[in-house]
Structure formats: structure tokens, C-alpha cells
N, C-alpha and C positions, 0 to 999 in steps of 0.2 A: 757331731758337735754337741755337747751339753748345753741344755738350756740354762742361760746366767739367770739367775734370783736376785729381784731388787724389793727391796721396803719401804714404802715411799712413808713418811709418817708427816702428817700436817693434819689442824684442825679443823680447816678449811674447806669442805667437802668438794668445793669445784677445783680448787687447787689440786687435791687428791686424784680427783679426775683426770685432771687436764693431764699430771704427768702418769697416771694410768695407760691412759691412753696414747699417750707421746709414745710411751716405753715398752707398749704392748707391740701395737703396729713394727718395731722395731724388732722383734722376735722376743723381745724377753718378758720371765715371768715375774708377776709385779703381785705383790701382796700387799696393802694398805691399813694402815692405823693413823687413830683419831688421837691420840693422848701417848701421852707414857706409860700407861699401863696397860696399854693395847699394842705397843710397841714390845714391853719386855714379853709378853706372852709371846707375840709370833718369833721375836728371836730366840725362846725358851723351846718352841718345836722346829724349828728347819734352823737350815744356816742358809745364811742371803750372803749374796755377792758383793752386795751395794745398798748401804742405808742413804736415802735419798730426806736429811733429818732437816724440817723446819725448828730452828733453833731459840724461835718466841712463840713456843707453843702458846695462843689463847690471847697472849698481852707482847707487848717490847719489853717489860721486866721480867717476864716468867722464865725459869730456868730448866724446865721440865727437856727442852729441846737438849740440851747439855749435857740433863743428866741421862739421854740414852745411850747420846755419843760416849758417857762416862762408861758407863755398864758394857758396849761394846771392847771400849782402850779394856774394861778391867777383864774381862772374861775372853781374853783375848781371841776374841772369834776373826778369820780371818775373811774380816767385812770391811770393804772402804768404806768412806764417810763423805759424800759433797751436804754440805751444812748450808738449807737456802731460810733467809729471812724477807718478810715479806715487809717490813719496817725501812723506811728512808732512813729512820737516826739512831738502827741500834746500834749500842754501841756493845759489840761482841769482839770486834778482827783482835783488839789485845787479852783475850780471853786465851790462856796456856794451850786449854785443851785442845782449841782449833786451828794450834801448830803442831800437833800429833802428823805423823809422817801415813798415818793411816786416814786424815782426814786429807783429801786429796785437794777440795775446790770450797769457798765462800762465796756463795752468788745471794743477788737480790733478786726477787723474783719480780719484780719489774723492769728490770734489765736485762733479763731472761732471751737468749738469741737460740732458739730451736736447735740450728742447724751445729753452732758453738756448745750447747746444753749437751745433745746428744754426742758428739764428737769426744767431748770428756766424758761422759758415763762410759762410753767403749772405752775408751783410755784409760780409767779408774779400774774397770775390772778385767782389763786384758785380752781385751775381746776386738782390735779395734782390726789386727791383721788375721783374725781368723778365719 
């Protein structure tokens, strides 16, 4: 079985962690970025399975989270997308991009259910009956 590659990208260092760690124990390998331009780099060397993208990078108005997901839709790498925001009132769900058929889930990450969290990352990258 090939190990799946996931990017977790949040500026949040525990955040980074926490789903480090969630995604590791679960066999998969996880590579980690702080910004958007520590993002396009790792997706500029490997290809990942799954970008795991906080989509208010820094602020609730910053669009840097969007535009990785952009960079992924344009370079058409074949990487899902669950888009998590750690903001109660952003307001992103009417944003085009994050009805891309590649962007699979929009979570809050304080509503964040482990067992639900993990369940769709296997589902997203097709891993769930292997």
C-alpha cells in the first residue's frame, strides 16, 4: 500500500500539530506549512494527496488560504482540498472556489469531530476501503 501525502497548511503552530499528529498516528505522511509561500514550495517538490488548507490564513479577511487552494485548481495537481477555518463568522462557503469538485469538505475547526475529521480525509483521498 503507498503511503498517502497530506499538507497540512495553518498559521497556527498547535493547530499544525494537533492535525500532524491526528494524521500521522493514522499512517499517513504529513508535511506542514505556515503561510502561502511555504505552501507553494512543498507543493512545488512532492505531490500530496490532500491539502488539509486553513482558508483565513493570519486574519478572517486574509485570502492567502484561497489562494493556495487557487494554485492547486490552476496546476492541476491531483490533490483534494478539505478547506478548515478557524473563524466563527467567515464568511468564505459563497466563495466559487470552495465549490471546486476537488475541494471535497468546509469545516470549522471548532467543530472539528476526530473520528468524522478522519473518516473524510480517508474518503477524500481514497483510502478509506484499502
Amino acid at each position: 500500500m503507498t503511503v498517502k501525502r497530506i499538507l497540512v497548511v495553518d498559521d497556527r503552530e498547535n493547530w499544525r500539530e494537533t492535525f500532524q499528529l491526528m494524521l500521522r498516528e493514522e499512517g499517513y505522511e504529513v508535511e506542514t506549512a505556515e503561510s502561502y509561500e511555504t505552501a507553494l514550495q512543498a507543493l512545488n517538490r512532492r505531490i500530496f494527496h490532500l491539502a488539509l488548507v486553513d482558508i483565513s490564513l493570519a486574519d478572517e479577511s486574509n485570502t492567502d488560504g484561497l489562494r493556495i487552494i487557487q494554485a492547486i485548481e490552476d496546476n492541476h495537481r491531483p490533490t483534494a482540498v478539505i478547506a478548515i477555518t478557524g473563524y466563527v463568522k467567515a464568511n468564505h462557503e459563497g466563495n466559487q472556489l470552495l465549490k471546486s469538485p476537488r475541494v471535497k469538505a468546509f469545516l470549522r475547526k471548532r467543530e472539528l469531530d476526530t473520528a468524522q475529521f478522519l473518516k473524510l480525509v480517508a474518503e477524500s483521498i481514497g483510502t478509506l476501503n484499502e
